[in-house]
Structures are given as structure tokens and as C-alpha cells.
N, C-alpha and C positions, 0 to 999 in steps of 0.2 A: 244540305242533302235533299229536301224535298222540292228543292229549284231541278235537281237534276232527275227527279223520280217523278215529278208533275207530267208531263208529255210521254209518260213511257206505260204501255199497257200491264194489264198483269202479265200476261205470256211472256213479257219484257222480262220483268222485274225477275218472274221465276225460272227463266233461263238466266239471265245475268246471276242468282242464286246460285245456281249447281255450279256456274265459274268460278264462282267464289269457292265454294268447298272444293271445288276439284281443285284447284291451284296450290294446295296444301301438299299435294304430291306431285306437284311438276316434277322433283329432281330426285324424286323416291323409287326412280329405278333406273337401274342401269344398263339395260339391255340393248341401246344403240350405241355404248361406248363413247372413247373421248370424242369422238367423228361427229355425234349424235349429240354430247352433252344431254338438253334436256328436252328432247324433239318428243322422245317418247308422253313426257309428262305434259307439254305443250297439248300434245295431240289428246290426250285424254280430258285434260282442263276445258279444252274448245269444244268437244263433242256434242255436247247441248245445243250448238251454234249451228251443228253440222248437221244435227242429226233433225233441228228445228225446220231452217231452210230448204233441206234437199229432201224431204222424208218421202217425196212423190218423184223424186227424179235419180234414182240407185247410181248411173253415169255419174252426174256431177257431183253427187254423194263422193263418190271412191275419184277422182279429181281433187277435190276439197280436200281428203284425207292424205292424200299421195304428195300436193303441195306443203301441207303439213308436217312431212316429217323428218324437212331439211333442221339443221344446225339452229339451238335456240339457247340461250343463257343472258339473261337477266335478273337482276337481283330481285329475288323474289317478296322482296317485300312489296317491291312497284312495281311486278312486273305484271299486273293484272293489267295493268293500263293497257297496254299492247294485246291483251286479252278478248278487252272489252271494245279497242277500237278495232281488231279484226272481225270481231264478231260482227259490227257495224257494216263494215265493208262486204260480208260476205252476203249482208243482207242488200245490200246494192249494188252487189254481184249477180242478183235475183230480179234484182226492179229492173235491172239494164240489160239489153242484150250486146251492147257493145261494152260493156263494163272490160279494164284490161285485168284479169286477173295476178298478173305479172307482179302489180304494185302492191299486192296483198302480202305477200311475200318479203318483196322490197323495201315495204313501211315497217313489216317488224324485223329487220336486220337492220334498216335504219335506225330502230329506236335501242338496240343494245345497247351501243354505245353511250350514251347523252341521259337514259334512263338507271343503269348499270351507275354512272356517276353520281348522281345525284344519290340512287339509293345505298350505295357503297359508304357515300361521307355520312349521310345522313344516319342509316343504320349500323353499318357495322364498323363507321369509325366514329360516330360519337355517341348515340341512344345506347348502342351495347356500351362501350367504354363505361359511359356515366352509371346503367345500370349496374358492371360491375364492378364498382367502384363502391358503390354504395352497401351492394350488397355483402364483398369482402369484410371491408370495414365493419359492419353488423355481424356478419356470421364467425372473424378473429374475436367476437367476447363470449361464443359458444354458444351463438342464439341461432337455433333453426329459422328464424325470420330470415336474416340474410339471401339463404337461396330464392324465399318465398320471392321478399322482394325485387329482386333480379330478375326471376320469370316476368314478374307483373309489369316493373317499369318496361322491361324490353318489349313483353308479346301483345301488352293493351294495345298500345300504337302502333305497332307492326299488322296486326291483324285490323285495326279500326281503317289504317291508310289503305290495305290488301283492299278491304272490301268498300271502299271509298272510290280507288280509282279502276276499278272495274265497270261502274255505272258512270266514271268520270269519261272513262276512255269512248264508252258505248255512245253517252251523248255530245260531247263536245269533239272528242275526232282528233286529226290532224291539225288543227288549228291551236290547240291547246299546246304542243311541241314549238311551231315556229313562232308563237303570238313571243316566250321565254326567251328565246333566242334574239327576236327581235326586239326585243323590253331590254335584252344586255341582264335579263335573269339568272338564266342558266349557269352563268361564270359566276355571279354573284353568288347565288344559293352554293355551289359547291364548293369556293372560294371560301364563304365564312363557316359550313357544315368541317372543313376540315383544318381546321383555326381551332374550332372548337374542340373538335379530336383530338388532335394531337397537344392541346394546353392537360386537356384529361388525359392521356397518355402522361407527360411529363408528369401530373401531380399524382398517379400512382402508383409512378414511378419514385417518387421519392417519400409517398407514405407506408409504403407494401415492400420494398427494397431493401431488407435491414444488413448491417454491418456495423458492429461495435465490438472494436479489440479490446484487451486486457492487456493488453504490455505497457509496462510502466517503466520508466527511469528514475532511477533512484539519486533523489541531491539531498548531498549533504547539510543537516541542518533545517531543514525544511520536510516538506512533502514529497511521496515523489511526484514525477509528472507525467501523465499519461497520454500515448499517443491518439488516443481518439477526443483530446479536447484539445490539441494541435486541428487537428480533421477537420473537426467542427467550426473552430473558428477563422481557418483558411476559405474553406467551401462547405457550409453542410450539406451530405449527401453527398459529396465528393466522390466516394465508393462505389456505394450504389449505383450511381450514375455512370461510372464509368466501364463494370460490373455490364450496364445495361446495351451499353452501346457496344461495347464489345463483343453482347452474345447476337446483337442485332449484325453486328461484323460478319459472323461465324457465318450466320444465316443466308446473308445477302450475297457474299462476296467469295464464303466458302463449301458453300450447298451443303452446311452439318447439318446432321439430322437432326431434329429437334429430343426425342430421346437420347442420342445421345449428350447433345448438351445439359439436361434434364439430370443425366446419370452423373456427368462432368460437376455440376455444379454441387451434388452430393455429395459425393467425394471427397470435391474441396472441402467444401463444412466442415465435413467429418475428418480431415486430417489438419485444417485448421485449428481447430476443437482443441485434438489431440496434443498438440502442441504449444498452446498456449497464446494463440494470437487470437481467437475469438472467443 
């Protein structure tokens, strides 16, 4: 971090600051719609940038802001990067008078996509995963730690990368995007980010997943036998699993609501229960 905060003045530092705080409400309103996504939050997060650069020229002030407050959605854990290198740009938007503003614009609807990816596997399909995983597991023996821990694994890193590639994006730029692409990173990192997901997906799926019947058959002479150590020794988790992929069916393929699956799966239990298979 002090490679990339060596060459940058204070004025730097304490504007890239306010970015950082503001990015915490990039998508905390709604007031430009699905249309807008999160342009309004974008626009608030960069102000510091805007309001640095243009503070003598009111014109390209309200310019700055107007290009601003087209269509923005990026996973906001990374999505400071695009932050930070707008912010860059709009300062050499100032040093040039031929600068194209055009690709200010351009660079961050470029980076959705490719930044979106990466922060998607990375957070919200394995750091969350694994945080809640952990923390389940802790908080099923009735220990308030559990939630604790799940805040902590998920937002330490979330927030340390947030405010890592804000100063990333301001000094290293566009070159930091194609250098991944060109290295054959980019497929890499997201390729094994969600490898990693989805194996933590399956394992809590089958440690969080519970089904164990009670129907027994009765032989003569012996014990009787029950069908949940048939289950087990066919497929353990057998149920659960199929239980899972099922309600992932409904979801995908049948646009259920998630409530009402939620209600569905109560039900079942409960008339399950009732009758003696669980």
C-alpha cells in the first residue's frame, strides 16, 4: 500500500478518502430506478473528484456531473477501482485540453463487466459462502459468536479490498485491467474464485441440509430396519441433496418465489412430522 500512496499528495490521499466513505452508499438509493441502477450512488461517491478538479470552472463542474449519471452496477466490493481510476482521468481531463471525455464514461461501463466477475466469485460466491458457513455452524450450538463471526470474516476483506482499490485504481489506471487479461489472469482468478464457491456451496449443503426418517420395517426375528440407514448407505445426503437441487429447479426454471418456497418447505416438515416419516 505505501508503493501506491508514495507519489500521491495529501490532497490525493484525502480525496481518494471521502471515495472510500462515500462508496458505502453507492446503491443506498433508489431514486434513478432499474434505468439508473446505481448512477445516483456513483455520482455521490465521485463528488470529491468533481468537486476537486472543477471547483473554478461551474461549466465543466455540471458536464462532469450530467456524464455521471448514466447506468452504473458493479459489485461493490471492487467497485471503487473504477472509482478511483475515473477520478484519475477526470484529473487529466483538466491537464489536457484535447483530453476525449467520451472514454470516461466508456472505461467504466467497460469495467462492469470483467470487475462485476471477478467481485461476484470472489465475494459473494465464496468469502460470503465460507463466512456463512462458519458462522452457521457456530451459531446451531446457540452461541451468539456465530453471527459475530460472519460479519467479521465477510466485511474485514470486503472493506480492506473496497479501500485498497480506490488508491489502486487512482495510481495504476487502465493498465492494471488489460496487463490480467493479457497475463490470461482474469479467466484464471474467476475460474478458480468459483470452484471454490460452489465446493462451499455443496459442503453446506450437506452439513445444514438435514433429513432423517423414522419409518422402520419390521423382520421377523431380528431388528427392525430402517429406511434412513438404507439412505445412508446408498448416497449419504441423498435427500438433502436432492431436496436442494430441486428447490434450485423451482427457482431457475420456475420463477417460485422464494417465500413461497420457504413456506412450501414448512409445511412439508410439518406434515411430515405429522405422520411419521420424519
Amino acid at each position: 500500500m505505501s508503493k501506491l500512496t508514495a507519489k500521491l499528495s495529501a490532497e490525493d490521499r484525502k480525496m481518494l478518502n471521502k471515495i472510500f466513505l462515500r462508496s458505502f452508499t453507492v446503491f443506498a438509493s433508489g431514486a434513478g430506478g432499474a434505468a439508473k441502477a446505481g448512477a445516483d450512488g456513483w455520482l455521490y461517491s465521485i463528488m470529491p473528484a468533481i468537486n476537486r478538479y472543477y471547483k473554478d470552472d461551474p461549466e465543466k463542474r455540471a458536464d462532469a456531473m450530467t456524464r455521471h449519471t448514466t447506468w452504473y452496477n458493479i459489485t461493490q466490493n471492487v467497485g471503487t477501482f473504477a472509482m478511483g481510476l475515473v477520478a484519475s482521468m477526470e484529473r487529466e481531463n483538466t491537464l489536457h485540453d484535447d483530453f476525449d471525455t467520451e472514454s470516461i464514461d466508456g472505461t467504466k461501463v467497460s469495467l462492469m463487466g470483467p470487475m462485476s466477475g471477478i467481485g461476484d466469485a470472489i465475494f459473494w460466491g465464496c468469502l460470503r459462502v465460507i463466512a456463512a458457513g462458519i458462522g452457521i455452524n457456530i451459531a446451531m450450538s446457540g452461541s451468539p459468536l456465530g453471527a459475530i463471526l460472519f460479519l467479521l470474516i465477510y466485511n474485514i476483506p470486503s472493506v480492506l479490498c473496497r479501500y485498497f482499490m480506490t488508491y489502486l485504481g487512482f495510481t495504476l489506471g487502465t493498465n492494471f485491467i488489460s496487463q490480467l487479461y493479457e497475463g490470461g489472469l482474469m479467466s484464471l482468478v474467476t475460474r478458480a474464485t468459483s470452484t471454490v464457491g460452489l465446493t462451499m456451496i455443496g459442503a453446506m449443503t450437506a452439513a445444514n441440509v438435514k433429513f432423517t426418517s423414522i419409518i422402520s420395517f419390521p423382520v421377523e426375528g431380528s431388528d427392525p430396519i430402517t429406511l434412513q440407514s438404507y439412505l445412508d448407505q446408498i448416497f449419504l445426503g441423498l435427500v438433502p441433496l436432492c431436496l436442494t437441487l430441486f428447490v434450485l429447479w423451482l427457482m431457475r426454471n420456475k420463477n417460485v418465489n422464494v417465500n413461497v418456497i420457504l413456506v412450501g418447505i414448512m409445511v412439508l416438515a410439518i406434515v411430515l412430522g405429522l405422520i411419521g416419516v420424519m
